[in-house]
C-alpha positions as CSV (number, residue, x, y, z in Angstrom):
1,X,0.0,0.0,0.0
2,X,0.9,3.7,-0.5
3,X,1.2,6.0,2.0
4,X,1.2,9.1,-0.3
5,X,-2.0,9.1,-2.7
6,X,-1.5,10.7,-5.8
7,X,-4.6,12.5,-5.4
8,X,-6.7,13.7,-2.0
9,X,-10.0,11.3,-1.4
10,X,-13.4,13.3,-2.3
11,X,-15.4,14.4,0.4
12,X,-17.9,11.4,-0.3
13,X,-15.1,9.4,0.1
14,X,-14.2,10.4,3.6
15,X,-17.7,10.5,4.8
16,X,-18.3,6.7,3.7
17,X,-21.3,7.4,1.3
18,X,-18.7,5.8,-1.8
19,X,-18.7,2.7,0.9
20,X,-21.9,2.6,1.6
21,X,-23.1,2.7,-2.0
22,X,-20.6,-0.6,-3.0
23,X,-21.9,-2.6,0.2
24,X,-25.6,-2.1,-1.5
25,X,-24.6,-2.8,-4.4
26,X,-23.0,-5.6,-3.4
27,X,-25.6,-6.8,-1.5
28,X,-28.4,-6.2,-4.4
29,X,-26.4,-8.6,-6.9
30,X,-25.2,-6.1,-9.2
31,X,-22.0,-6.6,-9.4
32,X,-23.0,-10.3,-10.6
33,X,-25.0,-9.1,-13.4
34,X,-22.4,-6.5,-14.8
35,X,-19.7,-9.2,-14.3
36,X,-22.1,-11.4,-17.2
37,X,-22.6,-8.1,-19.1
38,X,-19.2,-7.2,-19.2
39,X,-17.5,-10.1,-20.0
40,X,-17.1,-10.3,-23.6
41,X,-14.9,-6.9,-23.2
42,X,-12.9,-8.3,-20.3
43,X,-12.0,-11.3,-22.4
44,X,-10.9,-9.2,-24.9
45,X,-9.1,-6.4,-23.1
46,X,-7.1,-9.7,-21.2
47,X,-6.5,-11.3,-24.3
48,X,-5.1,-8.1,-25.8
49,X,-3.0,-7.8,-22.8
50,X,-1.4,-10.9,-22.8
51,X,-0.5,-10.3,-26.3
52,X,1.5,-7.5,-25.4
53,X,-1.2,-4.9,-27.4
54,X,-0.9,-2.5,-24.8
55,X,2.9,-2.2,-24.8
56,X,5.0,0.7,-25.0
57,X,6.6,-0.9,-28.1
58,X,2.6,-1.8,-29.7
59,X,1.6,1.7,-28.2
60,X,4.8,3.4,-30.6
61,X,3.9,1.2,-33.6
62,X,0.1,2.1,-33.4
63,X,0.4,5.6,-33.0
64,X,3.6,6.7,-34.6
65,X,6.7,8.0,-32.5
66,X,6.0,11.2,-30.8
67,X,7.5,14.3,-32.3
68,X,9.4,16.6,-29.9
69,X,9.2,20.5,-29.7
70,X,4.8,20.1,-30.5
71,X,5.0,23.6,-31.4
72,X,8.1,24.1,-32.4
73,X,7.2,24.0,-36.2
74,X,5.2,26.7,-35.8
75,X,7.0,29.0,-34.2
76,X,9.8,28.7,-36.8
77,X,7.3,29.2,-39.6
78,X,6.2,32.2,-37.7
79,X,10.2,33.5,-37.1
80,X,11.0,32.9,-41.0
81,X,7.8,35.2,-41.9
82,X,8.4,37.7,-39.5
83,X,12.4,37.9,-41.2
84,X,11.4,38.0,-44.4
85,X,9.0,40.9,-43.6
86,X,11.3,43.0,-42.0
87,X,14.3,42.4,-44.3
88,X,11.8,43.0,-47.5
């Protein structure tokens, strides 16, 4: 377990109404019905993990490398028209 949390717990949180709401839940069955529902997608999402889909490596291929400077292009489109204004 952590001891720092990467982000403070909501109010509902520290009152114990999130709690409260999975212990009904739980105790209504629903959990057992989503489980049916969703398992088609959790086969798939496993099976797509264990393949190694959702590597860094598979994650590169898919989307293409990232390009550094995001913004950089345009700010030396910008500086090349600015010089070729003022040196016209």
């Amino acid at each position: 377990m952590k001891f720092i949390r990467y982000r403070k717990p909501s109010l509902k949180t520290l009152l114990g109404i999130t709690g409260a709401k999975r212990k009904i839940k739980k105790d209504l069955g629903v959990y057992e019905v989503t489980k049916v529902i969703n398992a088609p997608k959790n086969f798939k999402r496993r099976v797509l993990n264990k393949v190694g889909y959702y590597s860094t490596p598979m994650k590169i291929l898919r989307n293409g490398f990232p390009r550094p400077g995001g913004c950089l292009v345009s700010v030396i489109l910008f500086l090349t028209i600015l010089y070729r204004l003022i040196n016209t």
